[in-house]
PAPA-700019 format. One line per field, with one value per residue (C-alpha): residue in three letters; chain; y, x, z; residue number from 1. Coordinates in pm, 1 decimal, always signed. Example, Ala and Ser with C-alpha at 12.3 -4.5 7.8 and 13.67 -1.06 7.14 Angstrom:
BEGIN
lumke <- c(ALA,SER)
bapa <- c(A,A)
yy <- c(-450.0,-106.0)
xx <- c(+1230.0,+1367.0)
zz <- c(+780.0,+714.0)
balo <- c(1,2)
This chain:
BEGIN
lumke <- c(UNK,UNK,UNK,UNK,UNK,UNK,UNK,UNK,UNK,UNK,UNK,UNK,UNK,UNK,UNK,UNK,UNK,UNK,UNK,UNK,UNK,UNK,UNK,UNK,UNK,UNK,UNK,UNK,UNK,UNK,UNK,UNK,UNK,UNK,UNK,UNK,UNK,UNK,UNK,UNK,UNK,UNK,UNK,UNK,UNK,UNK,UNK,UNK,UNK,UNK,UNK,UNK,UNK,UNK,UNK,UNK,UNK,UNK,UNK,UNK,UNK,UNK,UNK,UNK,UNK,UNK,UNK,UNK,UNK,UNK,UNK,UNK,UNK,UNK,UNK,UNK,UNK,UNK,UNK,UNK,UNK,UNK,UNK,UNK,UNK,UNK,UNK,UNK,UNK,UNK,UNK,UNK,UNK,UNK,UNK,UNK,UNK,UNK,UNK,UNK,UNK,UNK,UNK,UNK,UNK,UNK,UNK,UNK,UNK,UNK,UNK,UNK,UNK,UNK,UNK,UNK,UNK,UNK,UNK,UNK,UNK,UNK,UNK,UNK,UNK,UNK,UNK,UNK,UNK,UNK,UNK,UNK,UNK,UNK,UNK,UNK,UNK,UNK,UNK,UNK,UNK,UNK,UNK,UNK,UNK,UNK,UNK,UNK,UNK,UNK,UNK,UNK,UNK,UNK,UNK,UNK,UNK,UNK,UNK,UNK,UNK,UNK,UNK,UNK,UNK,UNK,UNK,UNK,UNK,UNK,UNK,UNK,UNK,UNK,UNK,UNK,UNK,UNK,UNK,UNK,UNK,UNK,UNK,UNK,UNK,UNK,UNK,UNK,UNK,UNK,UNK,UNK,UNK,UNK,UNK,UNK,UNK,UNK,UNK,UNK,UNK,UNK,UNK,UNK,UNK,UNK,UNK,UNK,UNK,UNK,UNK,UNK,UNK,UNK,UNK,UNK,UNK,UNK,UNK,UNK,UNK,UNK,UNK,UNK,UNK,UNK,UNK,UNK,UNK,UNK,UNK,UNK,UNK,UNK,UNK,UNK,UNK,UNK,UNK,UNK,UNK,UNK,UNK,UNK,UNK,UNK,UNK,UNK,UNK,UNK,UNK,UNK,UNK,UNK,UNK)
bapa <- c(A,A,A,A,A,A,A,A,A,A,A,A,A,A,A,A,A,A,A,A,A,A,A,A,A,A,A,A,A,A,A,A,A,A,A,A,A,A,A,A,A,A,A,A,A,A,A,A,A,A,A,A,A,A,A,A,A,A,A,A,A,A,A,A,A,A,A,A,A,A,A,A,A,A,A,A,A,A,A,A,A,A,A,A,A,A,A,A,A,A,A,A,A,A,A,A,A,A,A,A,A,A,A,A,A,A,A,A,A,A,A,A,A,A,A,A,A,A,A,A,A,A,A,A,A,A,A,A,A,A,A,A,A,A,A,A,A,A,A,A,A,A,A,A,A,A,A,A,A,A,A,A,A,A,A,A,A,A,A,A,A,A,A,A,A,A,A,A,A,A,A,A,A,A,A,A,A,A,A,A,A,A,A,A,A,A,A,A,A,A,A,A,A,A,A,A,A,A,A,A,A,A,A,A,A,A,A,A,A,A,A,A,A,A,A,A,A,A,A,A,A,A,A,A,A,A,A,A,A,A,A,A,A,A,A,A,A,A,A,A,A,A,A,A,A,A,A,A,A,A,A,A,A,A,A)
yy <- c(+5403.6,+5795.5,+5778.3,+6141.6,+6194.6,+6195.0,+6548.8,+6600.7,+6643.0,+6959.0,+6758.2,+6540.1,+6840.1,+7029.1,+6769.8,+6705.9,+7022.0,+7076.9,+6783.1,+6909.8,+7214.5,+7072.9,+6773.4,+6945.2,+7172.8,+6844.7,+6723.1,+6985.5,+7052.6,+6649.3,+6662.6,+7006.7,+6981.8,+6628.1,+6817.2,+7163.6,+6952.2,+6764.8,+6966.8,+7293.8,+7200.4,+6911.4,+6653.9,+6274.7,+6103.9,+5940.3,+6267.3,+6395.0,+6125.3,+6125.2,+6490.0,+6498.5,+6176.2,+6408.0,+6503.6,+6155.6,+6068.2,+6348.2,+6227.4,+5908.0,+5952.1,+6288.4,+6074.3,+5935.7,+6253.9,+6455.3,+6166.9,+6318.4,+6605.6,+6546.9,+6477.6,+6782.9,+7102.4,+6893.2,+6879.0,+7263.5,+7371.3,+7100.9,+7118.5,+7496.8,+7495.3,+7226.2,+7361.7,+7699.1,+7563.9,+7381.9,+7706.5,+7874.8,+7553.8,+7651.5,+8013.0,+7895.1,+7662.4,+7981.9,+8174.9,+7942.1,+8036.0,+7857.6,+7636.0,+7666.9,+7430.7,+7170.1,+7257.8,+7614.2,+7632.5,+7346.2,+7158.1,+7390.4,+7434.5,+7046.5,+7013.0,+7279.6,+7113.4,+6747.8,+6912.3,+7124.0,+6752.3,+6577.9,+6794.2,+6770.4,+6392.7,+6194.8,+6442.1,+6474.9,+6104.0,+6104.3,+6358.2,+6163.3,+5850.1,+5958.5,+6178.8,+5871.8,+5585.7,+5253.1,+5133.7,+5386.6,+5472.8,+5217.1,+5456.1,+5752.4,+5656.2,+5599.4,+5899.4,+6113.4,+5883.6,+5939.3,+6378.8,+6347.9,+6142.3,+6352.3,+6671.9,+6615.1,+6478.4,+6832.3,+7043.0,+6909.3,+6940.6,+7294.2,+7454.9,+7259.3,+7508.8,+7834.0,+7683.7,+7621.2,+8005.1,+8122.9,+7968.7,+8034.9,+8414.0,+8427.7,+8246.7,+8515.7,+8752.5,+8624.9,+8524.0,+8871.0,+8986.5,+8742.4,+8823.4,+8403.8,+8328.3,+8312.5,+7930.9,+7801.4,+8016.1,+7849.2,+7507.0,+7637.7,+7693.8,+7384.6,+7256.7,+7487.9,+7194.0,+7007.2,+7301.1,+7317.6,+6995.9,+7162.8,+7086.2,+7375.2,+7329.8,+7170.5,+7506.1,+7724.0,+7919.6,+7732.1,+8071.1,+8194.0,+7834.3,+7818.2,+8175.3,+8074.6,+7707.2,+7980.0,+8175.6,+7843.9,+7768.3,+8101.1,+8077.5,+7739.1,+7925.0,+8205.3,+7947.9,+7740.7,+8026.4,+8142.5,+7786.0,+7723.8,+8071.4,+7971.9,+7627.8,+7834.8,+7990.2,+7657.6,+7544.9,+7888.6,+7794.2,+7451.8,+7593.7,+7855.7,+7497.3,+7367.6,+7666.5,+7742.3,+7380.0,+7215.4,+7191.2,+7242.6,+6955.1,+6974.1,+6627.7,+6445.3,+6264.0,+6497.0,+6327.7)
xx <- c(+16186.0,+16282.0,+16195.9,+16101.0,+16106.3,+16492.5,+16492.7,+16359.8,+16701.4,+16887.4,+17285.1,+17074.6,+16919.9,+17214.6,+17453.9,+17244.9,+17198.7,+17518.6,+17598.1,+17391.1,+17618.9,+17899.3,+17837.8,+17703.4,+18045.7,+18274.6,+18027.4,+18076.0,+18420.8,+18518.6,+18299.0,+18499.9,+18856.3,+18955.7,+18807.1,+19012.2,+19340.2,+19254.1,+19075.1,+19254.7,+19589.5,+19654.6,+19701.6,+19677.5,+19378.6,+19636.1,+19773.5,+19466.4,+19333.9,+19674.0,+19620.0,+19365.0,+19603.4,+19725.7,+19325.5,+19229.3,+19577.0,+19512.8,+19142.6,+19251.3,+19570.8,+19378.5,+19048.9,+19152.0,+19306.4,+19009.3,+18764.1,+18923.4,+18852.9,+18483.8,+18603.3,+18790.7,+18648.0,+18284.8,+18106.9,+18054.4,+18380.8,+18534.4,+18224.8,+18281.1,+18627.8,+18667.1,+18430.7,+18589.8,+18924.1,+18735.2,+18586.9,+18980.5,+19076.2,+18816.5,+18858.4,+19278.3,+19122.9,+18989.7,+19342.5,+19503.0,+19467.9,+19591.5,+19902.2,+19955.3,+20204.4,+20070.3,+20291.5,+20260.5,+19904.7,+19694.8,+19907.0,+19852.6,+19462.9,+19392.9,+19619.2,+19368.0,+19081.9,+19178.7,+19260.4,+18938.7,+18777.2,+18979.6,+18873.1,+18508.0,+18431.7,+18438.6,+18294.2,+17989.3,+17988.4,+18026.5,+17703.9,+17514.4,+17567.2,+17499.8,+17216.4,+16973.8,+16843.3,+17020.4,+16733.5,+16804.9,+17187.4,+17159.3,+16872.4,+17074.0,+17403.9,+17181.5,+17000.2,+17333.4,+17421.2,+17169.5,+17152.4,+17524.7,+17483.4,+17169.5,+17368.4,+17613.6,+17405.9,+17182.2,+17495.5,+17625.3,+17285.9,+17268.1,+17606.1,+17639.2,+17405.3,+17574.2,+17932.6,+17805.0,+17621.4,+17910.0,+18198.1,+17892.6,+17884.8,+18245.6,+18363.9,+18101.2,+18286.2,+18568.8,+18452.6,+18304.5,+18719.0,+18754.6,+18480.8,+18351.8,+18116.8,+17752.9,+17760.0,+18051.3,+17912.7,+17599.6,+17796.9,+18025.8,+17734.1,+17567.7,+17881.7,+17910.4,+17775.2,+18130.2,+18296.9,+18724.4,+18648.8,+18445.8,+18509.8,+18655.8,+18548.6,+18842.2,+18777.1,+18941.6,+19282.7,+19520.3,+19606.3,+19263.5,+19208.2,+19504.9,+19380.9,+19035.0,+19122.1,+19325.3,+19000.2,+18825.3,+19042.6,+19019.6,+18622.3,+18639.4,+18898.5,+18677.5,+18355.9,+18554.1,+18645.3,+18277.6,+18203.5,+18471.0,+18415.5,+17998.6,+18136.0,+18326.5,+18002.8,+17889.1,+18123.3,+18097.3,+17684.6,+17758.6,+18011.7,+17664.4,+17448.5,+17655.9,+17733.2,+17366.8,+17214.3,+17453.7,+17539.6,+17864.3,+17815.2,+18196.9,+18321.6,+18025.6,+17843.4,+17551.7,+17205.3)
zz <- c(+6781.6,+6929.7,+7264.0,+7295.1,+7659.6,+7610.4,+7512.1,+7859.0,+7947.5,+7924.1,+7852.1,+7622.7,+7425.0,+7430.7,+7301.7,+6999.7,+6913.6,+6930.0,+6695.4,+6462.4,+6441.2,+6486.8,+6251.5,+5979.1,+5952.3,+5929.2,+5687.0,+5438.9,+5484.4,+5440.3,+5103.8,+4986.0,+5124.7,+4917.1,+4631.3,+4668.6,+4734.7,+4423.3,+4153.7,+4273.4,+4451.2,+4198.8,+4474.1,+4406.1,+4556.4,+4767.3,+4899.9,+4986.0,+5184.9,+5378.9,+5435.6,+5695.5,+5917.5,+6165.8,+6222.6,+6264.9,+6475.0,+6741.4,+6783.9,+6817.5,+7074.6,+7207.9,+7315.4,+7661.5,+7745.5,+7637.4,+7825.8,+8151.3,+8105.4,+8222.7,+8582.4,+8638.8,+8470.4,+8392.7,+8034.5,+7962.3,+7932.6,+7693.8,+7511.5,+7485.3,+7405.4,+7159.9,+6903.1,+6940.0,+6901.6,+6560.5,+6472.6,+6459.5,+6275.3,+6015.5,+5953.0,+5921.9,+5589.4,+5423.6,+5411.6,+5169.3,+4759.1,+4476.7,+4497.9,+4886.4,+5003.8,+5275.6,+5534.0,+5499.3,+5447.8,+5533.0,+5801.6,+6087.0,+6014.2,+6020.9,+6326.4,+6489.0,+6410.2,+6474.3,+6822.4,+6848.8,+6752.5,+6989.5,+7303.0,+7135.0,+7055.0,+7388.9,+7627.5,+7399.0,+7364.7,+7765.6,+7822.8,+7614.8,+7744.2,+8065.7,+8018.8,+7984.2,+8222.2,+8197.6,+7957.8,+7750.9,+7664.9,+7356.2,+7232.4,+7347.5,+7141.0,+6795.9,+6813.4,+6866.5,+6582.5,+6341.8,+6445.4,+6316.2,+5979.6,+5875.0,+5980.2,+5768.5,+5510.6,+5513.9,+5484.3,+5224.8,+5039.6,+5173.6,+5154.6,+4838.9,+4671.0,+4835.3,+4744.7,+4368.7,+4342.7,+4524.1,+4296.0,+3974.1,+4076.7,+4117.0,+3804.5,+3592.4,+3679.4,+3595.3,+3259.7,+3147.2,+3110.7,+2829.8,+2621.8,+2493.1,+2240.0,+2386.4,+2313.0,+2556.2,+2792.8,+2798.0,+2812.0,+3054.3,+3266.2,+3244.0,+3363.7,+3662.9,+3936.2,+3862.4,+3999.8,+3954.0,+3780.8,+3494.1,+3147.2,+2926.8,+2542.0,+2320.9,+2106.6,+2328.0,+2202.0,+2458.7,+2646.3,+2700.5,+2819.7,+3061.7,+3197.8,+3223.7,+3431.6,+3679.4,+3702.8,+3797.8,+4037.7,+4191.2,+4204.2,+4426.7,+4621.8,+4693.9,+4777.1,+4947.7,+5179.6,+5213.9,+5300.7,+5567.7,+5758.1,+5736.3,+5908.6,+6183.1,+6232.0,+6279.6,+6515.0,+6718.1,+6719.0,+6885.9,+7157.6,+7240.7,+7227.0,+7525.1,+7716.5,+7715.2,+7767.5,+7957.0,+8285.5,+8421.7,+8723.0,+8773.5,+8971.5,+8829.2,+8537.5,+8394.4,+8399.8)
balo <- c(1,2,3,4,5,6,7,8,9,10,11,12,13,14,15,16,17,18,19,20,21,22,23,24,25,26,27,28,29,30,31,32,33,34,35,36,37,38,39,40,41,42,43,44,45,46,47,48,49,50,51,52,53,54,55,56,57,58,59,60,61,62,63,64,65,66,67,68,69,70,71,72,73,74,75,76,77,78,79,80,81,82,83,84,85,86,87,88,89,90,91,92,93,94,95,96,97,98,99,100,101,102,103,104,105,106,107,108,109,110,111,112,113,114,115,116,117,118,119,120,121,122,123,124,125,126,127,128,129,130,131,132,133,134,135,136,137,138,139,140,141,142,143,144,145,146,147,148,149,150,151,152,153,154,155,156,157,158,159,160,161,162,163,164,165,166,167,168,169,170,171,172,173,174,175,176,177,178,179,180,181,182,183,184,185,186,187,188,189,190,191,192,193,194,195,196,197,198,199,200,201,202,203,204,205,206,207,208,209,210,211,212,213,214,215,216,217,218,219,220,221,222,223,224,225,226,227,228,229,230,231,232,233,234,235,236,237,238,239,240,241,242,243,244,245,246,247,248,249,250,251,252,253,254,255)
């Protein structure tokens, strides 16, 4: 079903591998942003969907533009560009805290990365299209396929555990100010997976349970910032894949 002797090509190599970076940061970040502007930023599930729109608008109006782009500079350099553009777009998601305004905080940063995205999407779809024989581009286009869904799929399996140790690790030492009975500690972490949505025991004085939900909140905060520079890292890795891998073959189609 994987025709292996497609790796035999450099643009072909390099175009998964750098959707496997690439992929595997988007993957992460569209499992933890809807739940920061949710659980954390008390959004509706309405308003965060609509967030990410202008993302989704520029890659859309962007991708005929950014097709182009191919015939004048050649694959490397908007395959170099675009994820570093997505990497800036990342590290702009960790600088927000608790109760950011959209427009101040996470406007710009998704702008950024729709753009990075934009420049991104159809010049990697364009390499590895044309990186295999006629026989071959249906092959191609799944396996590029399927390296993006399982890239996405292993981050979030991945960074899921460093985001939950990072917000558990966070959130203890938060906790040791207040001084809890041994026994909602132990159900607090049990409960530590749910992350700003855990549950705080009903027998809480309502104070101490007000400041501890702001101390949650402030634990995702500070995972969710670990998580988003990691996926700038990422992104950074996948601009590397393609400046390495593949060839700049300016005026023509890479094979």
């Amino acid at each position: 079903m994987v025709p292996l002797r497609l790796f035999a090509s450099r643009s072909f190599t390099g175009a998964n591998l750098l959707t496997v970076f690439l992929y595997a940061a988007m993957g992460i970040f569209f499992f933890l942003f809807p739940l920061n502007l949710i659980q954390v930023q008390a959004y509706s599930a309405t308003a965060a969907g609509a967030a990410t729109l202008p993302m989704i608008l520029l890659i859309f109006l962007l991708s005929r533009w950014s097709g182009g782009l191919i015939a004048r500079y050649g694959p490397r350099v908007p395959l170099i560009t675009g994820p570093l553009i997505a990497a800036f777009g990342f590290v702009l998601f960790a600088v927000p805290s608790v109760g950011a305004s959209y427009w101040k905080a996470f406007f710009i940063a998704v702008v950024v990365l729709g753009l990075g995205m934009a420049i991104t999407v159809a010049p990697l779809t364009t390499v590895v299209m044309n990186s295999a024989d006629q026989e071959r581009i249906g092959a191609a286009s799944g396996i590029n396929n399927a390296v993006a869904r399982v890239a996405g799929v292993l981050a979030i399996a991945v960074l899921g555990i460093v985001m939950v140790n990072a917000f558990g690790a966070r959130l203890d030492s938060k906790l040791a100010n207040f001084s809890l009975p041994p026994e909602i500690l132990r159900d607090m972490e049990r409960s530590k997976i749910k992350l700003a949505g855990l549950e705080l025991p009903a027998s809480l004085n309502p104070t101490i349970r007000a400041a501890i939900r702001e101390s949650v909140r402030e634990a995702f905060v500070f995972g969710f910032r670990l998580i988003m520079l990691i996926c700038a890292g990422l992104s950074v890795a996948s601009a590397m894949a393609a400046r390495l891998l593949i060839p700049d073959n300016r005026g023509t189609l890479p094979h």
